[in-house]
C-alpha positions as CSV (number, residue, x, y, z in Angstrom):
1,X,0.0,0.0,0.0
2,X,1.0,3.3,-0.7
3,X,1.9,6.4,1.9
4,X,1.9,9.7,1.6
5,X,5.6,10.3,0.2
6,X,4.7,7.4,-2.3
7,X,1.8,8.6,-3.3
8,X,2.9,11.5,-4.2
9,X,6.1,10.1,-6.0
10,X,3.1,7.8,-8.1
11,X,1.5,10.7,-8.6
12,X,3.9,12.3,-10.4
13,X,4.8,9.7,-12.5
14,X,1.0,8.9,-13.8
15,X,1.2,12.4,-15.1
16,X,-1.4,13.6,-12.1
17,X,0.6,16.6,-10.9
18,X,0.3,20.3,-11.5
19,X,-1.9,21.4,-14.8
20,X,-0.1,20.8,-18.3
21,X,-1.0,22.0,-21.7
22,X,-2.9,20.9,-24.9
23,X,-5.2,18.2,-25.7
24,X,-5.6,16.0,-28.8
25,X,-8.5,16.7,-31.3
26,X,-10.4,18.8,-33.0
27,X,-13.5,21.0,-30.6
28,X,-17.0,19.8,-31.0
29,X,-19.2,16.3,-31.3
30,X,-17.4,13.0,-32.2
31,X,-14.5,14.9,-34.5
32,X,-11.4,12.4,-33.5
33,X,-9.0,14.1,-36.3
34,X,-9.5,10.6,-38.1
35,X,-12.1,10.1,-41.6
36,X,-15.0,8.6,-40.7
37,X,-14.6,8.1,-37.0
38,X,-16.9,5.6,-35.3
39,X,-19.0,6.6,-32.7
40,X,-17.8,5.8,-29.5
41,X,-18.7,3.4,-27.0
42,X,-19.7,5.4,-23.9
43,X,-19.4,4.4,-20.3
44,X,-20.9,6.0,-17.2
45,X,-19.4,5.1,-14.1
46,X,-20.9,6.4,-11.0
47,X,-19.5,5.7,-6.9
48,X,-22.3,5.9,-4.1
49,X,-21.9,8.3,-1.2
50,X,-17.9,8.9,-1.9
51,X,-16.8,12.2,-0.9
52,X,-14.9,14.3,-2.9
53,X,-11.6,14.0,-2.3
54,X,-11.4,9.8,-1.1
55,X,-9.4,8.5,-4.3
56,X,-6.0,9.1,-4.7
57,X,-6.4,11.3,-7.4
58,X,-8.2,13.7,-5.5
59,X,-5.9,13.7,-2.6
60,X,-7.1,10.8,-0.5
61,X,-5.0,7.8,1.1
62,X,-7.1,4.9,-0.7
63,X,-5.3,2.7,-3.0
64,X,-7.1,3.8,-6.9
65,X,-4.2,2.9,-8.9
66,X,-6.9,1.9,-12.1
67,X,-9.0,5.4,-11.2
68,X,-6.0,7.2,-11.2
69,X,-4.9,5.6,-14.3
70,X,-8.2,7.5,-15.8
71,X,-7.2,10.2,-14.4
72,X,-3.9,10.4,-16.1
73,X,-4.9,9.2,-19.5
74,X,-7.7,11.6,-19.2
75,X,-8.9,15.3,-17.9
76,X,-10.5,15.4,-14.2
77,X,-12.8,18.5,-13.3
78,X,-12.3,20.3,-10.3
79,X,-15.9,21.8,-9.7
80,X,-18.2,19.3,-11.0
81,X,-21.2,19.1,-9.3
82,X,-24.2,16.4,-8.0
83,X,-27.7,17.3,-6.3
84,X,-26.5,15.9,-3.0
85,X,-28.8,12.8,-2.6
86,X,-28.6,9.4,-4.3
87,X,-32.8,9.4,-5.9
88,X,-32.5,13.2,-7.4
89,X,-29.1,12.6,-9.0
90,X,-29.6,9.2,-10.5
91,X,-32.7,11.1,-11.6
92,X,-30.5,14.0,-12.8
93,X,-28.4,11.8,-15.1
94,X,-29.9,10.0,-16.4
95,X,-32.6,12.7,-18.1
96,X,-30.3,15.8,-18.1
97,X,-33.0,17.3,-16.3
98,X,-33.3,18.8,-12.9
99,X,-34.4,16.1,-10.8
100,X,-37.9,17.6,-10.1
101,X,-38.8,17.9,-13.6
102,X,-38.4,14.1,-14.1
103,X,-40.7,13.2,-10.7
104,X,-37.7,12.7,-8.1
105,X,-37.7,16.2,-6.4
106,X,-37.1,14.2,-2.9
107,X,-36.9,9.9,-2.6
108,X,-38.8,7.4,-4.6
109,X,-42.0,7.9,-2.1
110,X,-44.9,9.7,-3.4
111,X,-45.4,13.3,-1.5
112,X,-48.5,14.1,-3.5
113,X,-46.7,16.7,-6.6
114,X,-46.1,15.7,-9.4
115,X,-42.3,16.4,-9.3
116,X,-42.5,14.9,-6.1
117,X,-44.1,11.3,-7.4
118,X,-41.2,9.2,-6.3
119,X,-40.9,7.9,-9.9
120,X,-39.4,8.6,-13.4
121,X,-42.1,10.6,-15.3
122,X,-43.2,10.6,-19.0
123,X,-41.8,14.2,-19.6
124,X,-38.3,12.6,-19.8
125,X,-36.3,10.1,-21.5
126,X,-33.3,8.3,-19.8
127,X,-29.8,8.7,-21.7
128,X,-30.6,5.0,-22.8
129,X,-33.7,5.6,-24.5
130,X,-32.4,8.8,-26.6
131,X,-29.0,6.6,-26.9
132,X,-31.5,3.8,-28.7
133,X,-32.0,6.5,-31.4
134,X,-28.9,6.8,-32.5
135,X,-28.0,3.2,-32.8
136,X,-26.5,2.2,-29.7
137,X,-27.0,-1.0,-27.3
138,X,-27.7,0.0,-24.1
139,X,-26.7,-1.4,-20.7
140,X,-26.5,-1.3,-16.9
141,X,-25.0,-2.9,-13.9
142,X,-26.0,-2.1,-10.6
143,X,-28.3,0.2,-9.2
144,X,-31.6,2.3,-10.3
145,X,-33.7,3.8,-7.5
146,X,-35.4,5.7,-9.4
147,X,-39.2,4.3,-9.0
148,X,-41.6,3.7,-6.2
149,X,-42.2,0.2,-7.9
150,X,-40.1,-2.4,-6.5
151,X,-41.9,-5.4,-7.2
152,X,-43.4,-8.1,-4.6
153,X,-40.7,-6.4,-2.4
154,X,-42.7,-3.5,-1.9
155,X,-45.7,-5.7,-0.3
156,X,-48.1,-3.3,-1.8
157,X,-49.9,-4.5,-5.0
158,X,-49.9,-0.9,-6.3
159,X,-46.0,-0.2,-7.0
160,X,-45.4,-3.9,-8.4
161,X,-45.4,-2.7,-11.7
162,X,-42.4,-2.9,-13.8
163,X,-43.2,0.1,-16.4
164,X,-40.2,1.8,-14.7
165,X,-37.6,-0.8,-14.6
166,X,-34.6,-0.4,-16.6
167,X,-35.6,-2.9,-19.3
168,X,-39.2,-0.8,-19.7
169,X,-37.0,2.8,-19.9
170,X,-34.6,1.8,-23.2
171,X,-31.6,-0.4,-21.0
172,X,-31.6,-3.6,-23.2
173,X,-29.7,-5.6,-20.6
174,X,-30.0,-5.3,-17.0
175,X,-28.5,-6.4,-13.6
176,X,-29.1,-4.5,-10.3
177,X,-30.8,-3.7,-7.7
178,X,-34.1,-1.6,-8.0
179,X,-34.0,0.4,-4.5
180,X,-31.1,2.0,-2.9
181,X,-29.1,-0.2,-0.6
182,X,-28.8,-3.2,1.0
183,X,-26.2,-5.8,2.5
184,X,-23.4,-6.4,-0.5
185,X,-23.4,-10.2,0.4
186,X,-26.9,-10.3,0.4
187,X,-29.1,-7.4,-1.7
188,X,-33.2,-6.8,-1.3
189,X,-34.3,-6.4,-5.4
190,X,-32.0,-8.0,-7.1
191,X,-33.1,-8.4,-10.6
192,X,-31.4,-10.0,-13.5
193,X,-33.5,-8.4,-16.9
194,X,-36.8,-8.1,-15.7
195,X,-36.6,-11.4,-13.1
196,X,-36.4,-11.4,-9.3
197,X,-33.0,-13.3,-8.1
198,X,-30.9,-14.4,-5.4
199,X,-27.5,-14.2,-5.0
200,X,-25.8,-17.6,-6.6
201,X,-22.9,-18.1,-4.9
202,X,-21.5,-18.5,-1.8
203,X,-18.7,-15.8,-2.0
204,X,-21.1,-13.6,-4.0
205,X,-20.2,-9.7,-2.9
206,X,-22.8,-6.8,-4.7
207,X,-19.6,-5.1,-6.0
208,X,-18.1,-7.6,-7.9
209,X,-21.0,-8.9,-9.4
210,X,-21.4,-5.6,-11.0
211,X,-18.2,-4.9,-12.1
212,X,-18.1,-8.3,-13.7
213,X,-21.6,-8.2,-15.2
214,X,-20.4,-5.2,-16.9
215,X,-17.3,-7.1,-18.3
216,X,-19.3,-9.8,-19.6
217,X,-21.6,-7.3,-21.4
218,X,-18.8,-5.7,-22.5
219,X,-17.4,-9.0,-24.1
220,X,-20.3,-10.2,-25.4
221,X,-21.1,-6.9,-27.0
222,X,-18.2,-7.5,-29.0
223,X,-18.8,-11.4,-30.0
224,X,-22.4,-10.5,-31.3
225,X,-22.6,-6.8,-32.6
226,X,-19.2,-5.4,-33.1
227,X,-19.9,-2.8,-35.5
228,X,-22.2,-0.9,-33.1
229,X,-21.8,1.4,-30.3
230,X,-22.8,0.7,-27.1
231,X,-23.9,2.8,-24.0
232,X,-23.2,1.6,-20.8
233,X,-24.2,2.6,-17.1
234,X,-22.3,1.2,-13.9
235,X,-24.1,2.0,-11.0
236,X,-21.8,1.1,-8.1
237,X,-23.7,0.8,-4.3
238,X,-20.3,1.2,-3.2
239,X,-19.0,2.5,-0.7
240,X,-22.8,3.5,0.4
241,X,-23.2,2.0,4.0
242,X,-23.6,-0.6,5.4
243,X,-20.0,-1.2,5.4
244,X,-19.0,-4.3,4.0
245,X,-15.7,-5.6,2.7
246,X,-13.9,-9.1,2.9
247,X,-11.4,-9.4,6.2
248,X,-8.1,-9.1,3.3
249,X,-9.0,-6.0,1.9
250,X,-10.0,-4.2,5.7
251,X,-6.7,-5.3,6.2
252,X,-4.6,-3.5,4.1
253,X,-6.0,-0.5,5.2
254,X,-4.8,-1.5,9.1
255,X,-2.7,1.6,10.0
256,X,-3.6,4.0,7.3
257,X,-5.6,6.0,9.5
258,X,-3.9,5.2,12.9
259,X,-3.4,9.4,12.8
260,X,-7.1,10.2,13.5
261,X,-9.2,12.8,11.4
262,X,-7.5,16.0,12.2
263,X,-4.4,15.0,10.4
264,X,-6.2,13.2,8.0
265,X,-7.8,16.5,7.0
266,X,-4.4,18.3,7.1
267,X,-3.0,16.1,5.4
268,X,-5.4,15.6,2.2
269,X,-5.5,19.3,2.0
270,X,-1.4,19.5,1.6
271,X,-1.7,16.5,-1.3
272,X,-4.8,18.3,-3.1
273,X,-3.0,21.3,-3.3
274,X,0.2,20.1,-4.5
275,X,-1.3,18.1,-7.3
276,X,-3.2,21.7,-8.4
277,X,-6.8,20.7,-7.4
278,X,-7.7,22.9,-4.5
279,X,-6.4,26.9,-4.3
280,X,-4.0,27.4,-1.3
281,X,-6.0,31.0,-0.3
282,X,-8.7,28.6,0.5
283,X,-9.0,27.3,3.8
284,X,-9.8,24.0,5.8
285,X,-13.3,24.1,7.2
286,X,-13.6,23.5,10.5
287,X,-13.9,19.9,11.8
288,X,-17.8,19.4,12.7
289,X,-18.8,20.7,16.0
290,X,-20.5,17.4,16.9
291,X,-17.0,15.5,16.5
292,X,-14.5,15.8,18.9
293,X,-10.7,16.5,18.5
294,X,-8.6,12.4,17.6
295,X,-7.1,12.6,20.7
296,X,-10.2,13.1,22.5
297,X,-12.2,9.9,20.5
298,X,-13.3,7.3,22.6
299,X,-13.6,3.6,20.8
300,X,-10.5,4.5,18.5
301,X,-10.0,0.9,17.6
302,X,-13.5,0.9,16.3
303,X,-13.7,4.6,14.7
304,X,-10.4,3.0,12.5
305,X,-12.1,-0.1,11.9
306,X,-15.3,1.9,10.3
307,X,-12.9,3.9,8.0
308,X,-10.7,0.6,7.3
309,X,-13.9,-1.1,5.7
310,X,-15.1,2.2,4.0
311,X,-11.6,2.4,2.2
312,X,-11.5,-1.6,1.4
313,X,-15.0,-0.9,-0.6
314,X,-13.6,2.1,-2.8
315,X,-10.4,-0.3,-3.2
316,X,-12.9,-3.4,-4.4
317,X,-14.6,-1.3,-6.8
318,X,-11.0,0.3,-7.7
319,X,-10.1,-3.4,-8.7
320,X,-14.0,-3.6,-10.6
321,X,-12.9,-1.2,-12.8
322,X,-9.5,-2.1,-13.5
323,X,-11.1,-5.0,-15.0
324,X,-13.6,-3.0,-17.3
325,X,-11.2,-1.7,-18.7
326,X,-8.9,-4.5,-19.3
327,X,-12.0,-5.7,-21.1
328,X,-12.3,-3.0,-23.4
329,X,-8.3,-3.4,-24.4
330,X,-8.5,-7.0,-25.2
331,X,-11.5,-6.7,-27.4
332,X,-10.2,-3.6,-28.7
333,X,-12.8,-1.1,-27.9
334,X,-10.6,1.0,-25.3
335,X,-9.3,3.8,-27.6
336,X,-12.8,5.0,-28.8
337,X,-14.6,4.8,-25.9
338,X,-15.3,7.6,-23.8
339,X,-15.7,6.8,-19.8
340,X,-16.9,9.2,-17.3
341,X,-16.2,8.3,-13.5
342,X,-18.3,10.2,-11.0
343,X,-20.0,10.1,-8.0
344,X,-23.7,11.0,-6.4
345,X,-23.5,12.9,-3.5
346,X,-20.7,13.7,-0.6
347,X,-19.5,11.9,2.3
348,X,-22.8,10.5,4.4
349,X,-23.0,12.0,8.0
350,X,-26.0,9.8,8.6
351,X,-25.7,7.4,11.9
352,X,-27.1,4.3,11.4
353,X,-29.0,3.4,15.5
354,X,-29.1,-0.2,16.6
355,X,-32.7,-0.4,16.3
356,X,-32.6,0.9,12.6
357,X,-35.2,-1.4,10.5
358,X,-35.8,-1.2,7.0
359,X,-36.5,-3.3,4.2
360,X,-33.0,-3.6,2.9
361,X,-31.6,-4.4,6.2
362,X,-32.1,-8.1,6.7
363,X,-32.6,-9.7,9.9
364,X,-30.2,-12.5,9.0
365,X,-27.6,-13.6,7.2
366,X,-28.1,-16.0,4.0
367,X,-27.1,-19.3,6.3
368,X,-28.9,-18.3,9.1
369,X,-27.2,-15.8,11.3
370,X,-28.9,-12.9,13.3
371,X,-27.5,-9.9,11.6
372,X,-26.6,-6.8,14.3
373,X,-27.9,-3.5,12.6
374,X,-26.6,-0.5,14.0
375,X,-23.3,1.3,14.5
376,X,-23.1,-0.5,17.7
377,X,-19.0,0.0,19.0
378,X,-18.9,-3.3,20.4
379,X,-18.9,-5.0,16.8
380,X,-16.4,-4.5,14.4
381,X,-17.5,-3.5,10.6
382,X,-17.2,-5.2,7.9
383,X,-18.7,-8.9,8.2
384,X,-22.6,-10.0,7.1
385,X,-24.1,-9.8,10.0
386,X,-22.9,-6.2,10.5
387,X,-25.1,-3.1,9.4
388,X,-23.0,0.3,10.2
389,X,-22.2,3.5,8.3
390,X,-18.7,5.4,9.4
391,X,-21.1,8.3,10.5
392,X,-20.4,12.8,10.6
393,X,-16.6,12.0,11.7
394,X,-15.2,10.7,8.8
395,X,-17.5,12.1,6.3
396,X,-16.0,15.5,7.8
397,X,-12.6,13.4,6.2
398,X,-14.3,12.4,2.5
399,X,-15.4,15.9,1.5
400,X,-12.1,17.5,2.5
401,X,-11.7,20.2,2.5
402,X,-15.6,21.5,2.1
403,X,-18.6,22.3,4.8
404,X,-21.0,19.6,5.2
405,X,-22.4,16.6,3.7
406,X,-25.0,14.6,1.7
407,X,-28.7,15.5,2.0
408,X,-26.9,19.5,2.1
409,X,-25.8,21.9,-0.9
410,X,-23.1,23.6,0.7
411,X,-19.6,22.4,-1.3
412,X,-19.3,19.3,0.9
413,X,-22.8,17.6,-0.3
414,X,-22.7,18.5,-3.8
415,X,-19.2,18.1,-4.9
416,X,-18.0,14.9,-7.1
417,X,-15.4,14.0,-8.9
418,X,-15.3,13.6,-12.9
419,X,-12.7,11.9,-14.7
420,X,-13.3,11.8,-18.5
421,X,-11.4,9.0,-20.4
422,X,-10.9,9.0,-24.4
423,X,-7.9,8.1,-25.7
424,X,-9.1,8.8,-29.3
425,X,-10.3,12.0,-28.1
426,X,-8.7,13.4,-25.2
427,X,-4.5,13.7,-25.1
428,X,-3.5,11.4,-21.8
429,X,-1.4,14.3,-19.6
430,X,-4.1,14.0,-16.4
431,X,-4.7,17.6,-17.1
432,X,-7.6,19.6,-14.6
433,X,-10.9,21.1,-16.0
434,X,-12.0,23.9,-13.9
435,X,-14.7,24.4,-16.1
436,X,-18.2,24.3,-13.9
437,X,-20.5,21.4,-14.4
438,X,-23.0,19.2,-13.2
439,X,-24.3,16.1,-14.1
440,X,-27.2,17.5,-16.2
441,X,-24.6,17.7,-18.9
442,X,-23.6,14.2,-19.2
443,X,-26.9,13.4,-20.8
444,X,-25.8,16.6,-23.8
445,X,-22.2,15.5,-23.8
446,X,-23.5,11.8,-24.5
447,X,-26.2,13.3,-27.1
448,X,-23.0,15.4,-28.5
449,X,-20.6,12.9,-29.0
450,X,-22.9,10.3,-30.3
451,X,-24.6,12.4,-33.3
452,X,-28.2,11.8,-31.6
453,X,-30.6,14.3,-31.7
454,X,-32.7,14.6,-28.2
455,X,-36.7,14.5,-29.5
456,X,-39.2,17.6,-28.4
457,X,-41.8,14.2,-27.4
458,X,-41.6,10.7,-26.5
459,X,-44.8,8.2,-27.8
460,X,-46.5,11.5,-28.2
461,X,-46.2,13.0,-24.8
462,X,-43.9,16.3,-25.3
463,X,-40.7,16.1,-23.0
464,X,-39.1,18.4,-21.1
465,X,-35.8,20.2,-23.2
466,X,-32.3,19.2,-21.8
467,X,-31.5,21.5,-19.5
468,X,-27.3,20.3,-19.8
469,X,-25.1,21.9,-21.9
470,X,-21.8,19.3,-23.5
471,X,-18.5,18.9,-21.5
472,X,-16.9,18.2,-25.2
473,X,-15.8,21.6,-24.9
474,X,-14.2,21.4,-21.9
475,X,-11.8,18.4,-23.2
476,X,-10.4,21.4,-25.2
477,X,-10.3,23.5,-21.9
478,X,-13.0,25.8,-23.6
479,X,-15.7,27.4,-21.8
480,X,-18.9,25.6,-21.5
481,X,-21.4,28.8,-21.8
482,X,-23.7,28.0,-19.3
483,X,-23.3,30.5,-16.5
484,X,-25.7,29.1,-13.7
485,X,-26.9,25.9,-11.7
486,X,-29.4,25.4,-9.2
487,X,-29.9,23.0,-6.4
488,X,-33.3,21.9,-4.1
489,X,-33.1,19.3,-1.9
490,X,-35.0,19.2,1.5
491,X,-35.3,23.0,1.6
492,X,-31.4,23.1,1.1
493,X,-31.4,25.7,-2.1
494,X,-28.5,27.2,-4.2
495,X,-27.9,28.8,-7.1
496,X,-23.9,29.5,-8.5
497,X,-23.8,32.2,-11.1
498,X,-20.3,32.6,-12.1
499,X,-18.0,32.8,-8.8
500,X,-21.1,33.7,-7.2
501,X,-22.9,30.8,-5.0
502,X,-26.0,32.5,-2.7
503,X,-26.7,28.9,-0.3
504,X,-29.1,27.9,2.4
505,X,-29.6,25.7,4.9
506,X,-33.6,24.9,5.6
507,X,-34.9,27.8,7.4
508,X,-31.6,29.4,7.7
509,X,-30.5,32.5,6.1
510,X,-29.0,33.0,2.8
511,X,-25.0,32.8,2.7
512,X,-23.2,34.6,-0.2
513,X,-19.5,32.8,-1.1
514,X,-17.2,34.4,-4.1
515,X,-16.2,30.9,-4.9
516,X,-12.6,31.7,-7.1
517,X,-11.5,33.2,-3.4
518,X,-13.4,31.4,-0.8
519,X,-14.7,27.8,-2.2
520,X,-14.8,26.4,0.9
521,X,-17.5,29.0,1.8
522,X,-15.5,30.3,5.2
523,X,-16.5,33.9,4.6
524,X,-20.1,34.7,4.4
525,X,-20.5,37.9,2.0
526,X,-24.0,38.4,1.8
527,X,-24.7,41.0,4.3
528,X,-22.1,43.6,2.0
529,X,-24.0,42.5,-0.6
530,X,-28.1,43.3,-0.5
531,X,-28.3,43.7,-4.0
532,X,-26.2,40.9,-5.2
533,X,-28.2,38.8,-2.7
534,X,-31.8,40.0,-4.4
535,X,-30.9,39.2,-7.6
536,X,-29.7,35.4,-7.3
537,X,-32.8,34.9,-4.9
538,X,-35.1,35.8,-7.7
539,X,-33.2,33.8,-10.6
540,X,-33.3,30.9,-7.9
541,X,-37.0,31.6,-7.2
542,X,-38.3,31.7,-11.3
543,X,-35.9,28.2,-11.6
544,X,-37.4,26.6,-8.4
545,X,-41.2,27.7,-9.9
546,X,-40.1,26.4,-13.4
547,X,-39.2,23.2,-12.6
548,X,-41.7,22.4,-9.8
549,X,-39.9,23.2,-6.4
550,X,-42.1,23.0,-3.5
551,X,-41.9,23.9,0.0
552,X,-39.7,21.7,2.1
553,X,-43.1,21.7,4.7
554,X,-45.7,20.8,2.3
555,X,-43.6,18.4,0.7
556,X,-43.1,16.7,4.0
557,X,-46.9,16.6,4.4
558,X,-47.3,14.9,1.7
559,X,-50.9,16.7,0.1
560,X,-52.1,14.9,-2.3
561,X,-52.5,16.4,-5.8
């Protein structure tokens, strides 16, 4: 495993240091410089609940030597953003529209709006449905949670529809999970196409099942249609609690972070901004009120452990997509095929309680065992009949160095990685985008670089316009012309214009951050700034009415249409 001063040695030779110039290719759609260029393969790649700056090519201590490899054969963005919950973004991406306008303004539960319906609506299309009409195969591995209807799971007759399964919106091969979470050795909804199914081994793991479902599309892609393009969707669970991993990948991590969070933090800072990604003006937040200083922590053996397993399931996914990717060399297909790494949301504060119950928490294990839900500090993480989350302390660690978490919209909740990886397309120096995005544009960049034309209607219902703009640009480190994003979720609101982001907590004020000076939002500017203030309130406030934003109160009380 590698430390610090190795890291940082690695980093420098996988071409992930400081910015460096040019990139190959021509601006705009699929132009490779070559006649008659194919269209690419495309490959969405998306972690759950990983904070920003966890993988080593963000600054953090776990081992991502085939993410970083991405990284520098590719571009990554520095301020790419998600909506800060897992339902809304999956929503998000996979329409390139704001997750209200497509039915998922909160969770997959109905609250009684129509933007608040808890499922896909018919004013969108996924990416795979508009990919469809432009000649692509379409596939995904892992998870959707993006419906109400989960089957005979739900024990409701009403949501046991399947009209919003993957196989129903344009996916022509499925296998995954329809709701959130759930044990990795054991997961609630796991489908194969449209079929209910168990796990079907004894050493299956949720993780590797996914990545190697997505190898053997990949493969067999090749064997029966080669001359076609195909779109693919990985959908990892991990390293969304609870935390799982097998005993000999927690225990490479033993020692790793034996210095306890406040160094952690220090330290992470130092490595992000000597590789270039954060601004040394901007400062470390302040560790979380409700977390006390290392040397103060009671159960430290525990608190490691819970980090331990958190880093072993980034590390098992690492290794997942190492061997995507080897798939794509040896059938040829790596060169023209463009894949985007990303995440949903920031660390997760949330504390699971011992008496937590839920439908993907099982009672037992699959031979019989009394599974022990809870972050309970007398059990160590990791094992099937565990059920823990690593909690607000080292979250505070994942989204180093921003405020805050998933669920909020400060920097912390809503800020992912992206690595975009072409070699056809994009020149392999690791270079930074600094470009602002979110991941409304992946469904424009995918529409871009595949020649498809997004329709005004689908099966004669009209369909709400993209509201992404392309990151082709970007891989030419040109500007992006979109000038503002908005965020909603649980009466957290934001809008960035420019450097400008005007952000609020639920029933808090408004906080005003110049972003190129301050992005780790220490210094509130809004009371300087009335008219500033006024104006970004009212562009938020004509958005939040557009695309069917509702009070945070009525949503919770659930009114019926």
């Amino acid at each position: 495993m590698l430390n610090n001063t190795s890291r940082r040695d690695f980093m420098k030779s996988a071409g992930l240091g400081a910015m460096t110039a040019g990139i190959a290719g021509c601006s705009g759609g699929t132009d490779t410089g070559q006649p008659d260029a194919k269209q690419p393969n495309i490959i969405v790649m998306m972690a759950d609940d990983m904070g920003y700056s966890d993988i080593g090519c963000y600054g953090g201590e776990v081992d991502t030597p085939n993410i970083d490899k991405l990284a520098g054969g590719g571009v990554r963005f520095t301020q790419f953003y998600n909506t800060a919950r897992c339902c809304p973004t999956r929503a998000a991406l996979l329409t390139g529209l704001y997750q209200h306008q497509a039915g998922i303004g909160h969770m997959v539960d109905d609250r009684g709006f129509d933007s608040y319906s808890g499922d896909l609506n018919d004013k969108c299309m996924t990416m795979a449905e508009v990919m469809k009409t432009a000649g692509y195969h379409t596939y995904l591995s892992g998870k959707w949670h993006v419906t109400k209807h989960i089957g005979h799971w739900s024990g409701n007759e009403e949501y046991t529809s399947k009209h919003n399964w993957p196989r129903q919106r344009g996916f022509d091969r499925f296998f995954g999970t329809i709701t959130g979470c759930g044990s990795f050795y054991d997961p609630v909804t796991l489908v194969r196409e449209n079929e209910p199914i168990q796990p079907d081994s004894d050493d299956f793991f949720y993780t590797d099942a996914i990545s190697d479902t997505a190898v053997d599309y990949i493969t067999e892609h090749k064997t029966d249609t080669p001359d076609d393009p195909f779109f693919m969707y990985v959908a990892y669970t991990s390293p969304h609690w609870p935390l799982h991993a097998v005993p000999e990948d927690i225990e490479k991590y033993k020692g790793t972070f034996d210095m306890g969070w406040d160094k952690l933090r220090e330290e992470r800072l130092k490595r992000m901004i000597d590789m270039g990604i954060i601004d040394p003006k901007w400062a470390l937040s302040a560790r979380d009120k409700n977390v006390p200083e290392w040397d103060k922590a009671e159960n430290k053996e525990w608190e490691l452990r819970r980090m331990e397993t958190y880093a072993a399931m980034i590390d098992c996914m690492d290794r997942g997509i190492g061997r995507i990717v080897e798939s794509l060399e040896q059938t040829g297909q790596l060169d023209n095929t463009l894949i985007l790494f990303l995440a949903d949301n920031g660390g997760c504060a949330e504390d699971l309680g011992p008496n937590s119950k839920a439908l993907y928490i099982p009672t037992e294990t699959l031979d019989g065992r009394p599974v022990f839900p809870g972050n309970r500090t007398n059990i160590m993480a990791g094992a099937d009949d565990t059920y823990q989350s690593y909690a607000i302390p080292w979250a505070n660690v994942s989204n180093t160095p921003f405020r805050r978490y998933k669920h909020w919209v400060h920097e912390g909740g809503i800020s992912s990685p992206l690595i975009a990886h072409w070699p056809d397309r994009i020149k392999p120096d690791g270079e930074f985008r600094e470009q602002p995005g979110h991941l409304i544009d992946i469904m424009a960049t995918c529409v871009d670089i595949a020649g498809a034309e997004y329709p005004s209607e689908n099966k004669g219902v009209p369909i709400h316009p993209m509201e992404g703009v392309s990151l082709v640009p970007a891989f030419d480190q040109q500007p992006l012309g979109r000038d503002i994003i908005y965020w909603e979720h649980e009466g957290n609101r934001a809008i960035r214009k420019g450097d400008w982001k005007l952000v609020m907590r639920h029933n808090q004020d408004w906080e005003l951050f110049d972003l190129k000076e301050d992005r780790t939002e220490q210094n509130d500017l809004a009371g300087e700034n009335y008219e500033l203030v006024e104006d970004l309130t009212a562009l938020w406030q004509a958005w939040a009415d557009r695309c069917g934003v509702q009070p945070w109160e009525e949503v919770q009380k659930g009114r019926r249409r």
